[in-house]
N, C-alpha and C positions, 0 to 999 in steps of 0.2 A: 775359134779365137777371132777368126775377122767378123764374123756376126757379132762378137759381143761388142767389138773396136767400133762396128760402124750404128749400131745402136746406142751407147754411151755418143758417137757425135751427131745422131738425132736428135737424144735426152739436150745435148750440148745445146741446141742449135733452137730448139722448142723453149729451151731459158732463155737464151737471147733475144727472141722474138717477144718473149711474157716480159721479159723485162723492159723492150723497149716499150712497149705500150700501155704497161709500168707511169714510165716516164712521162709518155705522151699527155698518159690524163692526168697526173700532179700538174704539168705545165701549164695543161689547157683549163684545169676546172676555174684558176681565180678569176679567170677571164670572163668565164661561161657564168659561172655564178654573179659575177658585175651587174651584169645585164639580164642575167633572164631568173633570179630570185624572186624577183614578183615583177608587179606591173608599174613601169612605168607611165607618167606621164594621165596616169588613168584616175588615183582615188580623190585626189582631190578637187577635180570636177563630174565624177561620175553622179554624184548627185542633180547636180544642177544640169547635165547632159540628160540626163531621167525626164525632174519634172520639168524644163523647159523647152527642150527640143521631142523628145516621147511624149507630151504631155500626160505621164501619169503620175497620178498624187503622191505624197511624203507618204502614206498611209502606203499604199503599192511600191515603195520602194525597198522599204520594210520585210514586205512580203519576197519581192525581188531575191533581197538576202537569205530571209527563211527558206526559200525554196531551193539555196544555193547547199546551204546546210543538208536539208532533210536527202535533196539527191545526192549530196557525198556521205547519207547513209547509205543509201540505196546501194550505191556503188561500190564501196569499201572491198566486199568479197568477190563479184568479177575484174576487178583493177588488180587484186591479190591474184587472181587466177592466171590474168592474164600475162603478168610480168612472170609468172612462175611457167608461162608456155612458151613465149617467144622470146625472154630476157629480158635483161635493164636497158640496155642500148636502144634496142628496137621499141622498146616502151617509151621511152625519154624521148625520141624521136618524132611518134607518130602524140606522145602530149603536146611537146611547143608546137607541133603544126595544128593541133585542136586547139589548143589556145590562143593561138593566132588567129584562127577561123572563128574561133567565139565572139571576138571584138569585131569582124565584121557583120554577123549576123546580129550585135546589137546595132551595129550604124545603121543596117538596112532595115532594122524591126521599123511594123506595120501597126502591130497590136501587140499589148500584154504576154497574149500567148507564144510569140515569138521571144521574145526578150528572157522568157520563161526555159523556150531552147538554147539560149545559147549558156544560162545555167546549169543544164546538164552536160553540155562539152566541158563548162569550165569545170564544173564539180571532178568529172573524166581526168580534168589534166592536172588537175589539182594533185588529187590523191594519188597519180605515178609521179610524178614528179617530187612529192613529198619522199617518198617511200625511195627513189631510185638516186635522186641526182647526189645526195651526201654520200650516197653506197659507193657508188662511181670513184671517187676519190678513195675511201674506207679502203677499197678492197684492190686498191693499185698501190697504199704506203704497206710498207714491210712490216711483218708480224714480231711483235716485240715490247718491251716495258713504253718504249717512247711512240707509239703507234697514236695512241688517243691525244697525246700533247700535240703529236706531228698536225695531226688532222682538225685540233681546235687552233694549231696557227695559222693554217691554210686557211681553212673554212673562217676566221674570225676577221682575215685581213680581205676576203671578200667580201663577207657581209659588210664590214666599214666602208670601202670602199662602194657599197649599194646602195647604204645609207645617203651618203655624201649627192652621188649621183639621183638618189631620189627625190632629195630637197631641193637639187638645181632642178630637177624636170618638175616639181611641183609648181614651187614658181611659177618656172614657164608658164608652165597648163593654166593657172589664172588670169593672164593677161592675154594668152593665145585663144583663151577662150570668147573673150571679149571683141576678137579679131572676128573668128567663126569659132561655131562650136564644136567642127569637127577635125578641126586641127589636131587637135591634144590626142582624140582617138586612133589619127592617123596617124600619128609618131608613136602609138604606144601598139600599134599594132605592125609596124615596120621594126622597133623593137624586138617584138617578140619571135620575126620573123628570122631578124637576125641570130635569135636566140636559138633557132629550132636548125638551123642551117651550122651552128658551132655545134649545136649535141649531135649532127654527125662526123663530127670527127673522134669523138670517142671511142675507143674498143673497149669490144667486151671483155671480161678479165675471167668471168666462168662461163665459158660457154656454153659447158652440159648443166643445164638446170637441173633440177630436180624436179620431175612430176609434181604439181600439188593438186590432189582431189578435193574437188568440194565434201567430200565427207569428213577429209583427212582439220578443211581449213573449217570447217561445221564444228569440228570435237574440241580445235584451237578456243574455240571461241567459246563454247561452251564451259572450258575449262577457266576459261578468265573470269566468265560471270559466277561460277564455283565459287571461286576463288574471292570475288569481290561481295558476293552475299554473305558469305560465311566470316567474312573480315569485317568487322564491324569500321577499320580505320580506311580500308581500300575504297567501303561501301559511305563515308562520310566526305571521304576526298573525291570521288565522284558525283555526289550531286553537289558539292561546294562547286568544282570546277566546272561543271555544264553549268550554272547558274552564274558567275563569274563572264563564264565566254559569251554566255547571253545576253548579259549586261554590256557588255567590251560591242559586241556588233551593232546593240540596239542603239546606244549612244552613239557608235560612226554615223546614221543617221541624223540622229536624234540633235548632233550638234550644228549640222550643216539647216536643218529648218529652225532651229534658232538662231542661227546668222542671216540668215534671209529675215525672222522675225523682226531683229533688229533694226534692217537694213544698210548690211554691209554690201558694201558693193565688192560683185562679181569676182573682179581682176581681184581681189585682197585676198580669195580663199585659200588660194594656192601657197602663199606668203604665210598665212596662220598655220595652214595644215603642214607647212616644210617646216615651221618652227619645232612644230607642237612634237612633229616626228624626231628631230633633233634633242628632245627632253627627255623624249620614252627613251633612246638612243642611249645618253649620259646613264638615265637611271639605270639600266639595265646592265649598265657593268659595275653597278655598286649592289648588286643583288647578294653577294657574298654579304658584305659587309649589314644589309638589313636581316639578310636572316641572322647573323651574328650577334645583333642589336637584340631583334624582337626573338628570337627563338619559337617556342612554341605558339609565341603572340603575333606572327607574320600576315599569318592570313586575315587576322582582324585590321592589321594595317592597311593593308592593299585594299580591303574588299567595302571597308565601311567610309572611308572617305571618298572612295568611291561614288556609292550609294547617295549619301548624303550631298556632294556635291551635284549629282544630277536634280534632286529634291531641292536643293538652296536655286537654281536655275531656274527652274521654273517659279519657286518663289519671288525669285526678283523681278522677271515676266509678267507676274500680276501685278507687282506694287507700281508698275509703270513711273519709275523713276525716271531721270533725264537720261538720254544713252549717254553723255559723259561719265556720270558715275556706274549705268548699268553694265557697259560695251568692257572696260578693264574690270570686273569684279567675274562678268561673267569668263573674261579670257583667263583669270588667273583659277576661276574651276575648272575650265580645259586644262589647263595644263597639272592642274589636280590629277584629272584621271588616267592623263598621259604619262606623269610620272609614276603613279602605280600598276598601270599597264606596262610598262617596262623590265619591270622586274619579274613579274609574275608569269610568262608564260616558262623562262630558266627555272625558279623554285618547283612550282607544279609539278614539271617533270622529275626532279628531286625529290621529291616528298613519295609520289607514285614509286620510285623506284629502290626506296627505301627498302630492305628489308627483304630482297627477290634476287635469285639468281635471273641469269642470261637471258635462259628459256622462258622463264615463267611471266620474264619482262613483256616479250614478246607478244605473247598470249593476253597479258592483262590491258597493253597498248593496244591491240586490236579490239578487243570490248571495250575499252575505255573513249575510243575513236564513234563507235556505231552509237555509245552511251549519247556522249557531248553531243553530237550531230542532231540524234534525234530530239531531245531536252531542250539545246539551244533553240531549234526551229521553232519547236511549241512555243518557247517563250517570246521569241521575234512575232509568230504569228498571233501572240497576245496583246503586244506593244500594236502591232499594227490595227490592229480591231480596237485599242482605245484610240489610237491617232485620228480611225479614223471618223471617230463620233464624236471627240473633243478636239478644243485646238492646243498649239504645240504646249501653252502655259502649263496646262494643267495634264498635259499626257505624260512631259517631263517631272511633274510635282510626283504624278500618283504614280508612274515607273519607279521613280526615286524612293517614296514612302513603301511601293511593295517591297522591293530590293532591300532596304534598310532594314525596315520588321525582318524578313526573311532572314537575312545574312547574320541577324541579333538571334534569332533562337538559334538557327543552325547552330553557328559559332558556340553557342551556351552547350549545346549538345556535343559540339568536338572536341570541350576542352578534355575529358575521358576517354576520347577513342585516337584523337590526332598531338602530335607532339610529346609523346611521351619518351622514358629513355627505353632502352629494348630490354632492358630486365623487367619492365612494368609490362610488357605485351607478356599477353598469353601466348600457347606453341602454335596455336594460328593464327595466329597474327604475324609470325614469321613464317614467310614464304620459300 
């Protein structure tokens, strides 16, 4: 009887403890997430930190990105491995401190080839940190009907709160750039530092992992591509969205060497780009209401004005019109693409997860992750290879015009395999 008394205030005492640390990480994640959900202080002069202080071309920065991409295919399955050895905590850990390190190894790069490494740190910290830092929260709110609510109010009033914080530090970064140009990197890598110093205060919530074998996470993945070949609708929504992400990166380029085309000055870019991110922001919580709208007509929305917007840009580019009328025509197709960038990375994921249990989600996200990565690359390293034997007019015309054509048959092709109601699908088609 006293062995069972002081076991029950073991059991007792081991719930107090999971609960406090429960607690600990609901209180600490808004905080955590503030600040270290991406990069401050960093996107909207990391271009112009490239080609003017790295002296490497628009065409090389391009690349920059591609390679940023193809190495978080590369990594996908030991990032998977590794969080499945030593845990979320310890992975989330030693990412912001790689992340942190990444931004110093670009201030210090020499050549190409360096800037090239600190690409693979980031890609590294990317993908644990994707994978771990919403878990962190997920698996400390209590299991129950209001779990997923709990954790879209939590997880929503951070990211607003990021937003907000990313437009005052964009700003910044264009006028501080103007000051030096390693200002902005050194607040964004003190940021980060901060970041990596809050995710140790996290506890782990399971500590016995579970073993995962590369065979085990090989068969995972095997199973998604099954899955997506055989599904004519999984298999259209996957090269619609690598083709989409490809367009969405090559354009964060591709807009900043048409402001310099124009000749905007420096200090302003930060100012547009805090804007511009302010738009995608709005739109992105009326994503309900466009699918609502467009229904099975969504992705024609998001993806062809798009397209077309990047093609009208560089068409204006040639007609060499005054920048009074060319400088607002072009800013209102930025904020074209901002607005349907907005919405689309919430539907996407919607549409993928249509039709799938838990597990099968799983599995189709991890090939669907290795897909996009490698796809996008090709494409960035497509865009880069015209950039870099035309100038921006015409790189932006003929990106625009392929993406258009493209996005117009694809589209013609999806209207039979995507958007349909679930009595229309066949039994594979339901996962």
């Amino acid at each position: 009887m006293e062995t069972t008394i002081e076991e029950v205030k073991e059991v007792s005492e081991e719930e107090k403890e999971l609960e406090r640390k429960k607690k600990k990480n609901i209180k600490l994640y808004p905080f955590y997430r503030t600040f270290a959900w991406d990069l401050l202080f960093y996107y909207a002069i990391i271009y112009l930190f490239l080609t003017v202080e790295k002296k490497i071309t628009a065409a090389e920065v391009l690349k920059f990105d591609a390679f940023y991409l193809f190495f978080k295919f590369l990594m996908q399955i030991p990032c998977t491995l590794l969080i499945q050895k030593i845990g979320k905590r310890k992975s989330l850990i030693i990412a912001n401190f790689v992340m942190a390190f990444h931004i110093l190894v670009i201030m210090f790069s020499v050549n190409f080839t360096m800037l090239l490494g600190s690409q693979v740190l980031c890609a590294f910290a990317f993908i644990i940190k994707g994978t771990c830092e919403s878990d962190m929260l997920y698996d400390s709110l209590e299991h129950g009907e209001k779990r997923g609510v709990n954790f879209a109010k939590i997880d929503g009033r951070a990211t607003s709160f990021y937003y907000f914080i990313d437009a005052v530090s964009a700003v910044l970064a264009g006028f501080l750039f103007v000051v030096n140009s390693y200002i902005p990197m050194i607040l964004c890598f003190f940021f980060l530092l901060f970041s990596a110093f809050l995710s140790r205060k996290f506890e782990e919530i399971h500590k016995e992992e579970r073993k995962m074998k590369i065979r085990e996470e090989m068969k995972n993945i095997r199973y998604g591509f099954r899955s997506i070949v055989h599904s004519k609708r999984l298999r259209s929504l996957l090269i619609f969205n690598a083709m989409f992400v490809g367009l969405i990166k090559i354009l964060q380029n591709l807009r900043n060497a048409v402001l310099i085309e124009v000749g905007m000055p420096k200090q302003y870019f930060g100012v547009i780009f805090a804007f511009l991110g302010i738009v995608s922001g709005i739109a992105a919580k009326y994503q309900g209401k466009i699918h609502k709208k467009h229904r099975n007509k969504t992705l024609s929305f998001l993806s062809l004005p798009t397209a077309v917007s990047c093609l009208l840009i560089g068409v204006l580019l040639l007609c060499h019109i005054r920048k009074e009328i060319t400088i607002p025509c072009i800013f209102l197709l930025f904020v074209v693409q901002y607005t349907m960038k907005g919405p689309y990375y919430v539907l996407i994921k919607q549409y993928f997860n249509n039709f799938t249990t838990s597990e099968k989600r799983i599995k189709i996200a991890t090939s669907n992750n290795l897909c996009e990565n490698a796809i996008a690359s090709c494409l960035i390293f497509g865009a880069s290879f015209i950039l870099g034997v035309v100038p921006i007019a015409y790189t932006t015309m003929i990106v625009g015009c392929i993406f258009t054509i493209s996005f117009v048959l694809l589209l013609d092709y999806m209207r039979n395999t995507v958007g349909l109601k679930p009595e229309q699908y066949s039994k594979k088609e339901i996962l």
